[in-house]
C-alpha positions as CSV (number, residue, x, y, z in Angstrom):
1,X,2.3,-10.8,-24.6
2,X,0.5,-9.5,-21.1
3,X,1.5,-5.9,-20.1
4,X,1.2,-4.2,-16.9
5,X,2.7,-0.9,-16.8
6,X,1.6,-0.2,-13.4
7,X,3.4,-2.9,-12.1
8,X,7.1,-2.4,-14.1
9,X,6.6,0.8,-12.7
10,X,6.5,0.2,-9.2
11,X,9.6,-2.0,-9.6
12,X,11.7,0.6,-11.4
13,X,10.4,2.7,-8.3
14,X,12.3,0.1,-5.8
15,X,15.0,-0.5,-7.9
16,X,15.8,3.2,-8.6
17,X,15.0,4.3,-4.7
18,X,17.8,1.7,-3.9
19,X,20.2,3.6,-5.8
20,X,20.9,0.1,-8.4
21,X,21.1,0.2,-12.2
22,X,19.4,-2.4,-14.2
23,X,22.8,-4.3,-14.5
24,X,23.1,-4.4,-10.8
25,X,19.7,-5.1,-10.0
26,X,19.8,-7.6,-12.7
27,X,22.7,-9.6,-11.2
28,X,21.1,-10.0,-7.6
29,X,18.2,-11.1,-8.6
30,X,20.4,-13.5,-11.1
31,X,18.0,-12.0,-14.3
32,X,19.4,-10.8,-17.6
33,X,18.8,-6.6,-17.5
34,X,17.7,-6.4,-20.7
35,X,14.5,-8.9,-19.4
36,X,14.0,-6.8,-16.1
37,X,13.9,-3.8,-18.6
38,X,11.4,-5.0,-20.4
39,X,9.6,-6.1,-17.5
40,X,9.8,-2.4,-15.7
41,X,8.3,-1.2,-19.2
42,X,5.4,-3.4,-18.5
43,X,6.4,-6.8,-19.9
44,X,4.9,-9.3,-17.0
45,X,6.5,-12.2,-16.5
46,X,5.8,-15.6,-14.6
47,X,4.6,-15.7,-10.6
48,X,8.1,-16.8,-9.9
49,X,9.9,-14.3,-10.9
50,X,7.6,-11.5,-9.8
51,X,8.0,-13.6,-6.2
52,X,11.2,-13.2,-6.9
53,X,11.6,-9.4,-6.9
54,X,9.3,-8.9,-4.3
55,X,11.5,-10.9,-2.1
56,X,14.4,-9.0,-3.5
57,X,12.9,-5.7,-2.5
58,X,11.7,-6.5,0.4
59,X,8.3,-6.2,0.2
60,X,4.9,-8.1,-0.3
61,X,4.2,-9.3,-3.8
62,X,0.8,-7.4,-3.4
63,X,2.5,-4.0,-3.6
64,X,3.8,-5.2,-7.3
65,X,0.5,-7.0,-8.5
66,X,-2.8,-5.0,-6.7
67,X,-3.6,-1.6,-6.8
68,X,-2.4,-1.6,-3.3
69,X,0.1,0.8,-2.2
70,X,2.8,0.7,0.5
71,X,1.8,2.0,3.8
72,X,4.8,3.6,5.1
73,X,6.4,2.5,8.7
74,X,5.7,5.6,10.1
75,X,2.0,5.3,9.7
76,X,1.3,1.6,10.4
77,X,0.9,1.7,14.3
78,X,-2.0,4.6,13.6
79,X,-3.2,2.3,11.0
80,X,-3.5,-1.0,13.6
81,X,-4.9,1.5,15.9
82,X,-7.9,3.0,14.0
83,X,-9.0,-0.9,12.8
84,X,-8.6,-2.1,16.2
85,X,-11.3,0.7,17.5
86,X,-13.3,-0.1,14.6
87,X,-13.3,-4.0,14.8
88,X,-14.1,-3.2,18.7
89,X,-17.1,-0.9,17.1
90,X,-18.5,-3.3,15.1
91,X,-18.1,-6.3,17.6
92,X,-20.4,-4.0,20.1
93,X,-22.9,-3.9,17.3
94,X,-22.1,0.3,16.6
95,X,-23.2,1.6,13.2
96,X,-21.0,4.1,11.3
97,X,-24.0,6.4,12.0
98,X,-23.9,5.3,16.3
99,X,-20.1,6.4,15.4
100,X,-20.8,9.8,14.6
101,X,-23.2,10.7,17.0
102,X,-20.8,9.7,19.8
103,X,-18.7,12.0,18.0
104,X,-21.0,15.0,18.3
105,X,-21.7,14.1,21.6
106,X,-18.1,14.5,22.8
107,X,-17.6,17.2,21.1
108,X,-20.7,18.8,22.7
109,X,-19.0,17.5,26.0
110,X,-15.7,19.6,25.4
111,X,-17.6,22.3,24.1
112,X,-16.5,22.4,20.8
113,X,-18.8,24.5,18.4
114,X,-20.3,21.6,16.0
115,X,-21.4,22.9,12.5
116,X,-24.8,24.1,11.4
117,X,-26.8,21.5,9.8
118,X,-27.8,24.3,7.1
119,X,-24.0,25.3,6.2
């Protein structure tokens, strides 16, 4: 029987952050709570269902099955920002390393004291 504790986890996490109790969470999402217990104690069950409470919750089915975690609202348009300058970097052919010495260079400009290469 597969197990993935991570991911019964992170759906207890939705479901108790909603406020519902197995029973009610159970009914919505028209599953038995004694099977959605077992699958927040890491029982995994088919692609369906798991589509099925990601749906329910509201949220991609990548939060439940990757390692990835949910970037909060707040933080997305920062987020789209950063990658935005950095796809821009990369399509003008600028290094990580071209990158920082911008950096240093600005901050030379607005005379801010840059670190000692021997601290």
């Amino acid at each position: 029987m597969p197990n993935d504790k991570r991911m019964g986890l992170k759906i207890r996490a939705l479901r108790e952050e909603r406020g519902l109790s197995l029973r009610d969470a159970g009914t919505q999402l028209g599953l038995d709570y004694s099977y959605l217990g077992r699958v927040e104690r890491g029982f995994v069950p088919s692609m369906k269902v798991i589509q099925s409470i990601a749906n329910f919750y509201n949220v991609d089915i990548t939060v439940l099955v990757g390692n990835e975690m949910e970037v909060p609202e707040l933080l997305k348009p920062h987020i789209q920002k950063w990658f935005s300058v950095i796809k821009e970097s990369e399509q003008r052919g600028y290094t990580p390393e071209d990158i920082s010495k911008i950096l240093d260079t600005l901050d030379a400009i607005k005379g801010k004291k840059l670190p000692d290469e021997n601290e």
